[in-house]
GUTOR-436277 format. One record per residue (C-alpha): residue number from 1; residue in one letter; x, y, z. Coordinates in Angstrom, 2 decimals, decimal comma. Layout:
! GUTOR-436277
<atom><pos>NUM</pos><code>a</code><u>X</u><v>Y</v><w>Z</w></atom>
...
END
This chain:
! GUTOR-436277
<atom><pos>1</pos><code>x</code><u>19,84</u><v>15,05</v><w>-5,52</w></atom>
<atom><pos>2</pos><code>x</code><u>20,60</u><v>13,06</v><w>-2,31</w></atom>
<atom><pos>3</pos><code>x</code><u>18,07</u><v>12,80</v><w>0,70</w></atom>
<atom><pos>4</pos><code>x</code><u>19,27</u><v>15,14</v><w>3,90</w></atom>
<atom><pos>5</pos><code>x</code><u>20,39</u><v>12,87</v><w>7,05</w></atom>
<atom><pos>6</pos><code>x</code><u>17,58</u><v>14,38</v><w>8,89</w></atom>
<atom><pos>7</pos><code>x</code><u>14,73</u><v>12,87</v><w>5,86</w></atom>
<atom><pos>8</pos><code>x</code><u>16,71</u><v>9,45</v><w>5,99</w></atom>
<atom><pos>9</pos><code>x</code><u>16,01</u><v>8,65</v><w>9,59</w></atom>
<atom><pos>10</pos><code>x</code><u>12,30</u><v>10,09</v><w>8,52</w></atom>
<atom><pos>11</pos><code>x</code><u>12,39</u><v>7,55</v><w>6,13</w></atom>
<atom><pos>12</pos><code>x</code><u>13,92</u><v>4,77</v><w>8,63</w></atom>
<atom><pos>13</pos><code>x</code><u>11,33</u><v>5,33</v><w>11,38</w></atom>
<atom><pos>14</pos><code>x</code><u>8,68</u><v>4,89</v><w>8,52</w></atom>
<atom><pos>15</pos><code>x</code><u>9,92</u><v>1,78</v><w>7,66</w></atom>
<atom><pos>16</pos><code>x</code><u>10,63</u><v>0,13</v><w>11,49</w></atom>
<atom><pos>17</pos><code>x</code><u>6,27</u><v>1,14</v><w>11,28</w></atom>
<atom><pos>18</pos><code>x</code><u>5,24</u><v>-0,27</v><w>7,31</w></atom>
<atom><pos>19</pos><code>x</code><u>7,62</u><v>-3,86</v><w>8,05</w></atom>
<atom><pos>20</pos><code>x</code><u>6,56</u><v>-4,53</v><w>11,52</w></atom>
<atom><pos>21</pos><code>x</code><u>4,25</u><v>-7,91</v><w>11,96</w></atom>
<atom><pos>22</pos><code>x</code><u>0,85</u><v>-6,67</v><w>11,52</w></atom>
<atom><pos>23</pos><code>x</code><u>-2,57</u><v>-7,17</v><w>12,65</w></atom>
<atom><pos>24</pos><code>x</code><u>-2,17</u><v>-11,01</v><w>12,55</w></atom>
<atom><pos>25</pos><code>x</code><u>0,28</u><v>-11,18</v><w>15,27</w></atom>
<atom><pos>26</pos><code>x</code><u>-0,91</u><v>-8,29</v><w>17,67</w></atom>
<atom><pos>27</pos><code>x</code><u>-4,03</u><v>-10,27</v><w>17,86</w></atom>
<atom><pos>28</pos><code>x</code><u>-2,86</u><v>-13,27</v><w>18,63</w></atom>
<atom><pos>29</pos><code>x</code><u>-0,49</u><v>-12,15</v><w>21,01</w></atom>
<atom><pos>30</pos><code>x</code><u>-3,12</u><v>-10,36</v><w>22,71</w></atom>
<atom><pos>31</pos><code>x</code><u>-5,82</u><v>-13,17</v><w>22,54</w></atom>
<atom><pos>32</pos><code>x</code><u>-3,80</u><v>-16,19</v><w>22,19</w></atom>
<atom><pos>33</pos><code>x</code><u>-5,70</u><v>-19,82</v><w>20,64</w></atom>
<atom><pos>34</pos><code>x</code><u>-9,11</u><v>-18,03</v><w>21,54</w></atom>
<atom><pos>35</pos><code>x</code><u>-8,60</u><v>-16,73</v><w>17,81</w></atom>
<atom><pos>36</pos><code>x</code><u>-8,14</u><v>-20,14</v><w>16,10</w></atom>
<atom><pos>37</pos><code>x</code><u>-10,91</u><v>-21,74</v><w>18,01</w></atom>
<atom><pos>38</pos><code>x</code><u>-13,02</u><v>-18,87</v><w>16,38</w></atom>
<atom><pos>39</pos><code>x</code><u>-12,49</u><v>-19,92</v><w>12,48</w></atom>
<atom><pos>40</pos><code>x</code><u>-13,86</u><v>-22,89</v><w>13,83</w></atom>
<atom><pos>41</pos><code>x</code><u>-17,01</u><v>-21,58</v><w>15,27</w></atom>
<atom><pos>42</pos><code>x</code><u>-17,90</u><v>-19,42</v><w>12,14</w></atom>
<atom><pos>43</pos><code>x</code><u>-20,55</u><v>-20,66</v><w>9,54</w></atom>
<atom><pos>44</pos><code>x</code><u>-19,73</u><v>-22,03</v><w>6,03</w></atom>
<atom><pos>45</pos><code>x</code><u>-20,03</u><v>-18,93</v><w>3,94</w></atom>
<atom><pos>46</pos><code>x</code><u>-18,48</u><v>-16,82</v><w>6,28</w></atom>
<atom><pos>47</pos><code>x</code><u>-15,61</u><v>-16,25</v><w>3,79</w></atom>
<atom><pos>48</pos><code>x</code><u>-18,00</u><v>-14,73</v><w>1,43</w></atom>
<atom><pos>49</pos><code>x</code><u>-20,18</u><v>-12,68</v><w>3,99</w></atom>
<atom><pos>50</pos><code>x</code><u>-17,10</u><v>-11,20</v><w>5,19</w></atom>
<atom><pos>51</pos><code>x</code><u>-15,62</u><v>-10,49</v><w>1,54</w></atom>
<atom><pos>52</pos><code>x</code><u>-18,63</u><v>-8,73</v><w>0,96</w></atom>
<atom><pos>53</pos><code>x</code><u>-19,10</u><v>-6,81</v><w>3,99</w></atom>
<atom><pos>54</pos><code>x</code><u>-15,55</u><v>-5,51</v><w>3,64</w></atom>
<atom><pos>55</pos><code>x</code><u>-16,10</u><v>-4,22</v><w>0,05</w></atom>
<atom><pos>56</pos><code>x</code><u>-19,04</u><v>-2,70</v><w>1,42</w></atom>
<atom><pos>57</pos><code>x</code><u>-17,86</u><v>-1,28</v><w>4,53</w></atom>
<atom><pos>58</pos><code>x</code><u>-15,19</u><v>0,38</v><w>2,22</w></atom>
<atom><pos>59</pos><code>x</code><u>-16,95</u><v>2,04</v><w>0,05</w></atom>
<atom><pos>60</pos><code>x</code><u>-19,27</u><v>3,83</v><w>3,01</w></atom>
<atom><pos>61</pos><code>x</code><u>-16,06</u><v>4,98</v><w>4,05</w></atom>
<atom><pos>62</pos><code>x</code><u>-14,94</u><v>6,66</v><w>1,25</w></atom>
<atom><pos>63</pos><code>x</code><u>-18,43</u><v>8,49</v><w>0,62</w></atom>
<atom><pos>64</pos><code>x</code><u>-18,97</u><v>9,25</v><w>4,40</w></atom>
<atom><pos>65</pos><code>x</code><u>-15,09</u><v>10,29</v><w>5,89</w></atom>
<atom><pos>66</pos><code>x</code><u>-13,23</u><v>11,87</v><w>3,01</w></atom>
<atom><pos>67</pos><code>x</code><u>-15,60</u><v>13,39</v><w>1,35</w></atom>
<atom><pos>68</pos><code>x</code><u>-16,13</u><v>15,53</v><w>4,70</w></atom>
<atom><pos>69</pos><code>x</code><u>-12,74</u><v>16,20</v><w>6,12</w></atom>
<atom><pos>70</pos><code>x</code><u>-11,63</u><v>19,76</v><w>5,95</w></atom>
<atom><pos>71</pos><code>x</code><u>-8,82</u><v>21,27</v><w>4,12</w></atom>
<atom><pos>72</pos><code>x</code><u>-5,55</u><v>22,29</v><w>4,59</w></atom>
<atom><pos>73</pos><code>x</code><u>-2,91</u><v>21,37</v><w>7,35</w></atom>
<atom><pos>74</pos><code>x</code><u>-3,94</u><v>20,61</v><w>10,75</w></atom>
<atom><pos>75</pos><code>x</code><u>-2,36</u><v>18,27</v><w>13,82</w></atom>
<atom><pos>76</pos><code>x</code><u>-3,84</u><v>15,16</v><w>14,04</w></atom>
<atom><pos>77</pos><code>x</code><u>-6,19</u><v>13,74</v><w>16,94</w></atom>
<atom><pos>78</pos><code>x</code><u>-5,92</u><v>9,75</v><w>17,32</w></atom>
<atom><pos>79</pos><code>x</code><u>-7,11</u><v>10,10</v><w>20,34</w></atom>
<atom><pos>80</pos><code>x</code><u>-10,78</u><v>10,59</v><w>20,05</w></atom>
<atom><pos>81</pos><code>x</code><u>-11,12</u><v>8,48</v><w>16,69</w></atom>
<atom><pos>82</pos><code>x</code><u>-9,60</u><v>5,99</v><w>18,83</w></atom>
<atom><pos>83</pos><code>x</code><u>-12,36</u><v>6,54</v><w>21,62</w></atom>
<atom><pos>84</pos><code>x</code><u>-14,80</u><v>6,25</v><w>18,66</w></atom>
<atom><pos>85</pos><code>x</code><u>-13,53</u><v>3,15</v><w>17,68</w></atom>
<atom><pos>86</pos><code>x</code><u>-13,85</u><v>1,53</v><w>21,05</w></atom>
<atom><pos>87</pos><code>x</code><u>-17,27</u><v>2,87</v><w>21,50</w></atom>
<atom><pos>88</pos><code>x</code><u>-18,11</u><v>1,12</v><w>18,33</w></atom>
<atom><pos>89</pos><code>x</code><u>-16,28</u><v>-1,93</v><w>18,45</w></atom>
<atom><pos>90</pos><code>x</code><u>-17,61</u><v>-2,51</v><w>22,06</w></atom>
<atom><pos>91</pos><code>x</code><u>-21,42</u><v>-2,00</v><w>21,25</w></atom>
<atom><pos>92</pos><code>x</code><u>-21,22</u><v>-4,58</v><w>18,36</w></atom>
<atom><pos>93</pos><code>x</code><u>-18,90</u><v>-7,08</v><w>20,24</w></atom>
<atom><pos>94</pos><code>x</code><u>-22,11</u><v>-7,68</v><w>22,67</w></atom>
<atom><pos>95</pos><code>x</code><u>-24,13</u><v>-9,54</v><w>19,75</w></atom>
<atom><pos>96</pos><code>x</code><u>-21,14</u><v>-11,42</v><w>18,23</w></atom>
<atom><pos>97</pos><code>x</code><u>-20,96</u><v>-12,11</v><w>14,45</w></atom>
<atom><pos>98</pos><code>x</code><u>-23,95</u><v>-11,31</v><w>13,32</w></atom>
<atom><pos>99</pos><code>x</code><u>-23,07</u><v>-7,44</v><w>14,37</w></atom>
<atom><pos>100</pos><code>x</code><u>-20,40</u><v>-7,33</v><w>12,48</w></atom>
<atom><pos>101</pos><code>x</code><u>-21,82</u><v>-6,75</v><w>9,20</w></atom>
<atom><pos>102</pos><code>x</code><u>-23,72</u><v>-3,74</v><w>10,71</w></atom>
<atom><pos>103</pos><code>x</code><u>-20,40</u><v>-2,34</v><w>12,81</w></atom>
<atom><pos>104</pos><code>x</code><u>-17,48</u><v>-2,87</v><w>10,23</w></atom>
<atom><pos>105</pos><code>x</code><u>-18,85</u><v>0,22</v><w>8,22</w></atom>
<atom><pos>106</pos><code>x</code><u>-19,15</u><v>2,53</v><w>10,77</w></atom>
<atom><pos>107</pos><code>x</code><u>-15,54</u><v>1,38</v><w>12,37</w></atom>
<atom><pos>108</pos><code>x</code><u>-14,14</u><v>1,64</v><w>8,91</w></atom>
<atom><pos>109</pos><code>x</code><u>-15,41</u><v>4,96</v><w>8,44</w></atom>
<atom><pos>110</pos><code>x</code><u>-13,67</u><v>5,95</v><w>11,65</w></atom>
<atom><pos>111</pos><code>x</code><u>-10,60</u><v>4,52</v><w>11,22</w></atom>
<atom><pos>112</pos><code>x</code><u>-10,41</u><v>6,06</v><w>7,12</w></atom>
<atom><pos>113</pos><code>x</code><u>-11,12</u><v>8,81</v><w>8,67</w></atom>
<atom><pos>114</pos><code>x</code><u>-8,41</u><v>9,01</v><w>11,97</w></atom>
<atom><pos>115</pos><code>x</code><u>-6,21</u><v>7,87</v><w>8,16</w></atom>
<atom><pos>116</pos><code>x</code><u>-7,04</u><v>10,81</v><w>6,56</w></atom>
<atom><pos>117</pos><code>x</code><u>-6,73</u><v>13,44</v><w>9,78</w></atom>
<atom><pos>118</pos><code>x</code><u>-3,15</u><v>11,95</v><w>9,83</w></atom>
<atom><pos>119</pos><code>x</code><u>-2,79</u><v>12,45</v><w>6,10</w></atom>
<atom><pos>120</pos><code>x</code><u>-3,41</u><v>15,92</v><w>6,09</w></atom>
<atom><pos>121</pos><code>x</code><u>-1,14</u><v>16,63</v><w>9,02</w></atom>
<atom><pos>122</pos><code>x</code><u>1,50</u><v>15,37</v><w>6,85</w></atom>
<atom><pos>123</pos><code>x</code><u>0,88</u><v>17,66</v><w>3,87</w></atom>
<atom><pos>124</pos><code>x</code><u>-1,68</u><v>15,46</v><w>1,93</w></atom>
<atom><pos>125</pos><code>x</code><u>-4,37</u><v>18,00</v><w>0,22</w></atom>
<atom><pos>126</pos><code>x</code><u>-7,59</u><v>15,56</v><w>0,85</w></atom>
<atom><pos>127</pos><code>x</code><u>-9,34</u><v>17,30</v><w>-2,23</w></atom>
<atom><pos>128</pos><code>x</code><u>-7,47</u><v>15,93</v><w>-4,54</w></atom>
<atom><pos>129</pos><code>x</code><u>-8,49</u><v>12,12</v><w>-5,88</w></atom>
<atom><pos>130</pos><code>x</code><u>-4,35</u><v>11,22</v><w>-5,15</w></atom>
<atom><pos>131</pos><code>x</code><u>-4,82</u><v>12,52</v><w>-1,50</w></atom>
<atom><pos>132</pos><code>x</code><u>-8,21</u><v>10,00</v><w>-1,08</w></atom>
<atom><pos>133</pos><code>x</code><u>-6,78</u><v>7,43</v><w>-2,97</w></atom>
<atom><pos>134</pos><code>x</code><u>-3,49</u><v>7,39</v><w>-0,43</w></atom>
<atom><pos>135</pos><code>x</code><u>-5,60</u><v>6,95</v><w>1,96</w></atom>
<atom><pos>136</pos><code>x</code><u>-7,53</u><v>4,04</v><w>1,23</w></atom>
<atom><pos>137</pos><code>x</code><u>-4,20</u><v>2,17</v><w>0,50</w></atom>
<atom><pos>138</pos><code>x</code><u>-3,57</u><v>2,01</v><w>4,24</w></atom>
<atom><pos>139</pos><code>x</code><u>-6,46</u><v>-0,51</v><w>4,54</w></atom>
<atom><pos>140</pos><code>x</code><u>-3,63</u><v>-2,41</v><w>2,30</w></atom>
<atom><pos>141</pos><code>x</code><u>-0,88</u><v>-2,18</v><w>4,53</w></atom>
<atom><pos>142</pos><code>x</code><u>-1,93</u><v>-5,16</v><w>6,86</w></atom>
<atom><pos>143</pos><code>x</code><u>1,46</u><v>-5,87</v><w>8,00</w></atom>
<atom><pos>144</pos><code>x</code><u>3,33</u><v>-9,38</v><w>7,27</w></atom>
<atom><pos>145</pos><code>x</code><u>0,39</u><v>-12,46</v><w>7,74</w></atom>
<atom><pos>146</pos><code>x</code><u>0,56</u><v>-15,95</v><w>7,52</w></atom>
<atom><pos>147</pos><code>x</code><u>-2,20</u><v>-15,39</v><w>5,09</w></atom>
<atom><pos>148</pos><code>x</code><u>-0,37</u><v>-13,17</v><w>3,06</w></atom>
<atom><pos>149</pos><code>x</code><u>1,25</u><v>-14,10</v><w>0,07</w></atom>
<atom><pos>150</pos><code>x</code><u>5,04</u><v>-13,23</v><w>0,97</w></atom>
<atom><pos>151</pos><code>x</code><u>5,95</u><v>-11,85</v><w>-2,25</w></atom>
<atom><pos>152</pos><code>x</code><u>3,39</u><v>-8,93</v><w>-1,71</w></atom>
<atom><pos>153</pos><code>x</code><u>3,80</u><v>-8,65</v><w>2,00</w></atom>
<atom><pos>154</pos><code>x</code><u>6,54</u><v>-5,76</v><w>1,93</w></atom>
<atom><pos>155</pos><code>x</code><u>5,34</u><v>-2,10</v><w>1,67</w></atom>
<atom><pos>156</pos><code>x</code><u>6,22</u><v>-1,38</v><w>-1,92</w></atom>
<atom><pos>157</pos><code>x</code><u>5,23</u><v>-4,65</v><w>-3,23</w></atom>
<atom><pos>158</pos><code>x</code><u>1,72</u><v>-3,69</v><w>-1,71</w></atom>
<atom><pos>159</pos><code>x</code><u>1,78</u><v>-0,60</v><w>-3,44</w></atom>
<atom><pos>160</pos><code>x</code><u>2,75</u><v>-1,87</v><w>-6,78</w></atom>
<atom><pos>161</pos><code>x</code><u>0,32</u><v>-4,59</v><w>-6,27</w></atom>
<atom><pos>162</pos><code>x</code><u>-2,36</u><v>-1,62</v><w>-6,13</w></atom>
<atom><pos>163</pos><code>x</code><u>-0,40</u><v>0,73</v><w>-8,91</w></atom>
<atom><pos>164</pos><code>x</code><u>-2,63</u><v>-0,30</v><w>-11,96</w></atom>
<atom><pos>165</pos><code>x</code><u>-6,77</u><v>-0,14</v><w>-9,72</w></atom>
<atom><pos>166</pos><code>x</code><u>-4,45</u><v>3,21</v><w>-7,90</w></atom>
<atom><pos>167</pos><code>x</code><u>-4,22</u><v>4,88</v><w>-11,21</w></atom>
<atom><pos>168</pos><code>x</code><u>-7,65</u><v>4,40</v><w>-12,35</w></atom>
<atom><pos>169</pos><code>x</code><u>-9,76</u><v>5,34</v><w>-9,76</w></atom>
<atom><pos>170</pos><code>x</code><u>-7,73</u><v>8,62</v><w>-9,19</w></atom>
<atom><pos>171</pos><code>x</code><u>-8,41</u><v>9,43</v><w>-13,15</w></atom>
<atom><pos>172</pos><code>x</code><u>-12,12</u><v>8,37</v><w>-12,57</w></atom>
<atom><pos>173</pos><code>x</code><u>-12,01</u><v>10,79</v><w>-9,39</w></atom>
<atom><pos>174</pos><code>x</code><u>-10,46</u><v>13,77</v><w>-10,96</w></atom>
<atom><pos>175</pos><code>x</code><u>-13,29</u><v>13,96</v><w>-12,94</w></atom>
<atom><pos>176</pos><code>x</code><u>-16,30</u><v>13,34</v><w>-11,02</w></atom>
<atom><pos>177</pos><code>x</code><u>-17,59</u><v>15,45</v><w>-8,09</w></atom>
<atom><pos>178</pos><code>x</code><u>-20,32</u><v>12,57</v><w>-6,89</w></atom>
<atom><pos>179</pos><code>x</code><u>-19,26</u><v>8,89</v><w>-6,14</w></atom>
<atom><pos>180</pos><code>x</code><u>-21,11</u><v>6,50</v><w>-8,62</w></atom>
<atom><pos>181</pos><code>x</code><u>-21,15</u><v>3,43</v><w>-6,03</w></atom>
<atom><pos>182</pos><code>x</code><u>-20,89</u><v>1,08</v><w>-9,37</w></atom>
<atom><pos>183</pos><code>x</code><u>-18,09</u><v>2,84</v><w>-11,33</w></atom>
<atom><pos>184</pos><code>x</code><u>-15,57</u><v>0,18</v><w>-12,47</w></atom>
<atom><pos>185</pos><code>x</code><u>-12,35</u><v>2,08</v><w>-11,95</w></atom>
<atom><pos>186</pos><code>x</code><u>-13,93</u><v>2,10</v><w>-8,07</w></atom>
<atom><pos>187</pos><code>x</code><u>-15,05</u><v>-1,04</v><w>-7,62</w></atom>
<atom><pos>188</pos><code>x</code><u>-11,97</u><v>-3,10</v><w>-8,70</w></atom>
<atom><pos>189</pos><code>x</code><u>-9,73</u><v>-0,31</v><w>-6,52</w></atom>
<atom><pos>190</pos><code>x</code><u>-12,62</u><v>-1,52</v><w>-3,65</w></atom>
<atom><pos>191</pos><code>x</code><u>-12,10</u><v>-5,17</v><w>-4,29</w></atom>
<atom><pos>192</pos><code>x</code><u>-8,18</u><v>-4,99</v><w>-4,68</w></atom>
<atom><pos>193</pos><code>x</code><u>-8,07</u><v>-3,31</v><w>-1,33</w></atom>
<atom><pos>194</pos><code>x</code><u>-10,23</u><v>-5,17</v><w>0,05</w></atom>
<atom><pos>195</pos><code>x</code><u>-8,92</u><v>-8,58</v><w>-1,14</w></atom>
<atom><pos>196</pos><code>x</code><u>-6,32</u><v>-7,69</v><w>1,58</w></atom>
<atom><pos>197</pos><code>x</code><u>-7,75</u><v>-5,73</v><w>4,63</w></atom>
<atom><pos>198</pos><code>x</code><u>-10,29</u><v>-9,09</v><w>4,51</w></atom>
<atom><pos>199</pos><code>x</code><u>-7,18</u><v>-11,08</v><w>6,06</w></atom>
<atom><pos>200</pos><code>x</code><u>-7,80</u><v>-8,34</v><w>9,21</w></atom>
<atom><pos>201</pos><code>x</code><u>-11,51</u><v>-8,59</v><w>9,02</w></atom>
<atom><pos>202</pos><code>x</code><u>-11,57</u><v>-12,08</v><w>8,88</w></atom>
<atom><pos>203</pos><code>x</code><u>-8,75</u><v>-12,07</v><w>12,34</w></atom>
<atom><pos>204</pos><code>x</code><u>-11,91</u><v>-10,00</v><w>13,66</w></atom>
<atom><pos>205</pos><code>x</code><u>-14,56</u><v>-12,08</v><w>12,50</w></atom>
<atom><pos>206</pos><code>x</code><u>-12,81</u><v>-14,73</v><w>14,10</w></atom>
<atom><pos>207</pos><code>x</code><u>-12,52</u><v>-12,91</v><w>17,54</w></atom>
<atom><pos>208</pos><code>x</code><u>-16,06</u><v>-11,77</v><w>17,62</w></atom>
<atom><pos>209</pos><code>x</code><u>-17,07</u><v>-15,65</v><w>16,86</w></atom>
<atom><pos>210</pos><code>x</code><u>-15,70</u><v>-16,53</v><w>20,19</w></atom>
<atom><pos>211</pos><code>x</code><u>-18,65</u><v>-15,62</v><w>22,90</w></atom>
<atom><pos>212</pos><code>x</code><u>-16,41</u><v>-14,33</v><w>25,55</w></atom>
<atom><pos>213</pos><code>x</code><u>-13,78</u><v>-12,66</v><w>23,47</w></atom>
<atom><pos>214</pos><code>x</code><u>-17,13</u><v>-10,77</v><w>21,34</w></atom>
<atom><pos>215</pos><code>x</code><u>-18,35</u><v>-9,55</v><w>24,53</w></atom>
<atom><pos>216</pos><code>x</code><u>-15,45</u><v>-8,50</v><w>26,29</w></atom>
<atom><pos>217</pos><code>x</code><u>-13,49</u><v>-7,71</v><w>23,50</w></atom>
<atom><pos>218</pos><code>x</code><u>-14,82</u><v>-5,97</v><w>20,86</w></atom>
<atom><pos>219</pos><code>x</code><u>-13,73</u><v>-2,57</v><w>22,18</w></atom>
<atom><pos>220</pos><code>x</code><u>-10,17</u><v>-3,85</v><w>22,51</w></atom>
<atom><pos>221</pos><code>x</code><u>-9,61</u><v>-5,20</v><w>19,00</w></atom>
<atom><pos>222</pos><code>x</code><u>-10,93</u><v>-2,31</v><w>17,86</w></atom>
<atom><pos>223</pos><code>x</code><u>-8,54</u><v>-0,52</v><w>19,47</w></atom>
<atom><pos>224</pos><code>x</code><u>-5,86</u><v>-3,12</v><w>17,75</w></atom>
<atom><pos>225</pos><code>x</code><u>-7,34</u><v>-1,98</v><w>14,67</w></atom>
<atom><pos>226</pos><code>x</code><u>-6,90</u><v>1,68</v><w>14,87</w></atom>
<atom><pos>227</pos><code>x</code><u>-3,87</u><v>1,63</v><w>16,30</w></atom>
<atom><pos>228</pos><code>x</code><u>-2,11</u><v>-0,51</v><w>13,54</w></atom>
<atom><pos>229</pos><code>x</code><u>-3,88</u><v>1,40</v><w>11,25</w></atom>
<atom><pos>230</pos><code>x</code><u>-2,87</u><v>4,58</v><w>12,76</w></atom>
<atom><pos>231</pos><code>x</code><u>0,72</u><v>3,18</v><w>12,34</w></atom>
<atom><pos>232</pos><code>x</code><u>0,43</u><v>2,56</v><w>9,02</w></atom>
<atom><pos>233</pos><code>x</code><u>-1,17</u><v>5,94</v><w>8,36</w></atom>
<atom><pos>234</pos><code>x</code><u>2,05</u><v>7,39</v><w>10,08</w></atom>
<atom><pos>235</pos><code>x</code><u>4,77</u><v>5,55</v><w>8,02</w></atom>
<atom><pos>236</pos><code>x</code><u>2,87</u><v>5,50</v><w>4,65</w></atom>
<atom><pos>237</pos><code>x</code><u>2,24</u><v>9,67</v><w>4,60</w></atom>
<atom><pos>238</pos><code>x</code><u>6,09</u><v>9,88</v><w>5,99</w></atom>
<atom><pos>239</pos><code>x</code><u>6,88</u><v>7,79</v><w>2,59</w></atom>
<atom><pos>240</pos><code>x</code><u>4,40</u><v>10,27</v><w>0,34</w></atom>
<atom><pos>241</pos><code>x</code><u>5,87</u><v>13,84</v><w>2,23</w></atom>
<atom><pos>242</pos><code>x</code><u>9,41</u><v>12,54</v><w>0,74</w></atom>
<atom><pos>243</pos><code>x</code><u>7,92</u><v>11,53</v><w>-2,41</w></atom>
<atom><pos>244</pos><code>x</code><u>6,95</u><v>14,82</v><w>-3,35</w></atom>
<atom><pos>245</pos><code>x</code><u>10,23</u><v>16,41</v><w>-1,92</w></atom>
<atom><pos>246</pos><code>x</code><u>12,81</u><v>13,97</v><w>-3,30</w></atom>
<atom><pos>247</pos><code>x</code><u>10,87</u><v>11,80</v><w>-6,03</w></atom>
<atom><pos>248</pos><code>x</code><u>9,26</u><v>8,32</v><w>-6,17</w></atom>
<atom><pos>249</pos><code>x</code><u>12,49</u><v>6,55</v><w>-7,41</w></atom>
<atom><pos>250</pos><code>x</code><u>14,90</u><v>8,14</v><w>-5,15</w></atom>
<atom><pos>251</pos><code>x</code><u>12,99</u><v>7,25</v><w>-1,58</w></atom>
<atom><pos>252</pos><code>x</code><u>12,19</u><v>3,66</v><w>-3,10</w></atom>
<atom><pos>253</pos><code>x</code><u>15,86</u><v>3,00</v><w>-3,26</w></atom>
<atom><pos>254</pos><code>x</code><u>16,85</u><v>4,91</v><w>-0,07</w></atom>
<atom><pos>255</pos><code>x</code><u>14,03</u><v>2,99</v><w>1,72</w></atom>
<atom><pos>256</pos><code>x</code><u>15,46</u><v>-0,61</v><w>0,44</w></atom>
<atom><pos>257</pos><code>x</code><u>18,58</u><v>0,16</v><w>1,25</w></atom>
<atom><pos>258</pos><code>x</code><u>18,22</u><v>1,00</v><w>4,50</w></atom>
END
C-alpha cells in the first residue's frame, strides 16, 4: 500500500505543526527577558508546587472534559474554548502565582477539552480509552525546548517515550466505567505526561511571577497556550486519521522521510 499524494501533503502540513519551536519560544518572543527575570522571582519549592499542580490539574481534566464530550463527528470550535481560556487565564493573572494552583485546572480542562472537540472532528470516537488517551498526549507535544532533552524532542520520540504508561492506562480504561483517581496504570500515564507539559507550566509560572506580566498577561499566555495546543491537537489527530487508514509503520516512515 502507498499513501495517496493528497494524504502525503496531509501528512506534511502535520509535521510543519508537531516540529515547529514550541511553547518555549512563542513566549519568549512574545515577552522577551521579562520571563527569565521570573524564575528568579519564584520561591524555592516552586519546582515541586508546580510538578504537583500539573499532575493534578491533569487528572481534573480527564474526569471533567472527556468524560463529557459528545459523540460522533462534529466541526470543531477553537474559538470559544479559546475565549474561555482568556477569561480564565486573565482572572488568575490578577493575583500572580499563588493563583495558579487554583487556575491551571480549570485552563487545563479547557484546553483538553478544545483537544478533544478537535479530535473528534478528525474521526477520533472519544468513548473509547485510545480516543482519551490520544488526547492527553497532546499535553506531551510541547514543541522543541531548551529544557527538553533533544533526543525526545521530535514527535515520535515523544510518543514512544509515552508507548509503555499509553498502553496501560488504555487497558486500565477499557475496563473501568469510573476513574479511580489512584489507579497506577493512571497515575504513572499522569506523571509521564506531566513530566513534560511541566516545562510549559513552569514558562507560565514564570510569567505570572513577574507583577506586570501576571496582571496584564495572563489572558494572553493563555491564549499562547491554547493556541499551541490547538496546533498540536491539529497535527497529532492528522497523524492518527492516517494511522488508521494506512497503518502505524507506513505514516512513521512517510512522515521521516519527508
Amino acid at each position: 500500500m502507498r499513501i495517496s499524494a493528497e494524504d502525503v501533503e496531509q501528512l506534511r502540513t502535520a509535521k510543519n505543526i508537531l516540529e515547529n519551536p514550541g511553547i518555549t519560544a512563542r513566549l519568549t518572543n512574545l515577552l522577551g527577558s521579562p520571563i527569565e527575570k521570573g524564575f528568579d522571582l519564584l520561591p524555592d519549592n516552586w519546582r515541586e508546587k508546580v510538578g504537583k499542580a500539573t499532575r493534578e490539574a491533569l487528572m481534573v481534566a480527564l474526569r471533567g472534559a472527556l468524560l463529557t464530550m459528545e459523540p460522533g463527528i462534529t466541526k470543531a470550535n477553537p474559538r470559544w474554548h479559546k475565549f474561555a481560556a482568556a477569561l480564565s487565564g486573565g482572572a488568575g493573572g490578577v493575583f500572580g502565582l499563588p493563583a495558579l494552583i487554583f487556575e491551571l485546572p480549570i485552563s487545563t480542562t479547557i484546553m483538553l477539552r478544545s483537544i478533544a472537540d478537535i479530535g473528534r472532528a478528525h474521526g477520533e470516537e472519544l468513548s473509547t480509552a485510545q480516543a482519551q488517551i490520544a488526547c492527553l498526549e497532546v499535553f506531551a507535544l510541547g514543541g522543541p525546548s531548551k529544557y527538553d532533552d533533544a533526543s525526545e524532542s521530535g514527535y515520535f520520540a515523544a510518543r514512544s517515550a509515552l508507548a509503555r504508561a499509553v498502553t496501560e492506562a488504555s487497558e486500565y480504561l477499557a475496563e473501568k466505567t469510573i476513574l479511580e483517581e489512584g489507579a497506577p496504570a493512571l497515575v504513572r500515564l499522569i506523571s509521564t505526561i506531566a513530566a513534560r507539559f511541566q516545562v510549559q507550566v513552569s514558562e507560565k509560572a514564570a510569567a505570572a511571577a513577574v507583577p506586570v506580566i501576571g496582571a496584564i498577561g495572563g489572558g494572553g499566555i493563555n491564549l499562547l497556550f491554547i493556541d499551541h495546543f490547538q496546533d498540536m491537537s491539529r497535527g497529532h489527530f492528522t497523524v492518527r486519521k492516517l494511522e488508521r487508514k494506512y497503518g502505524s509503520e507506513l505514516v512513521r516512515m512517510t512522515y521521516e522521510s519527508l
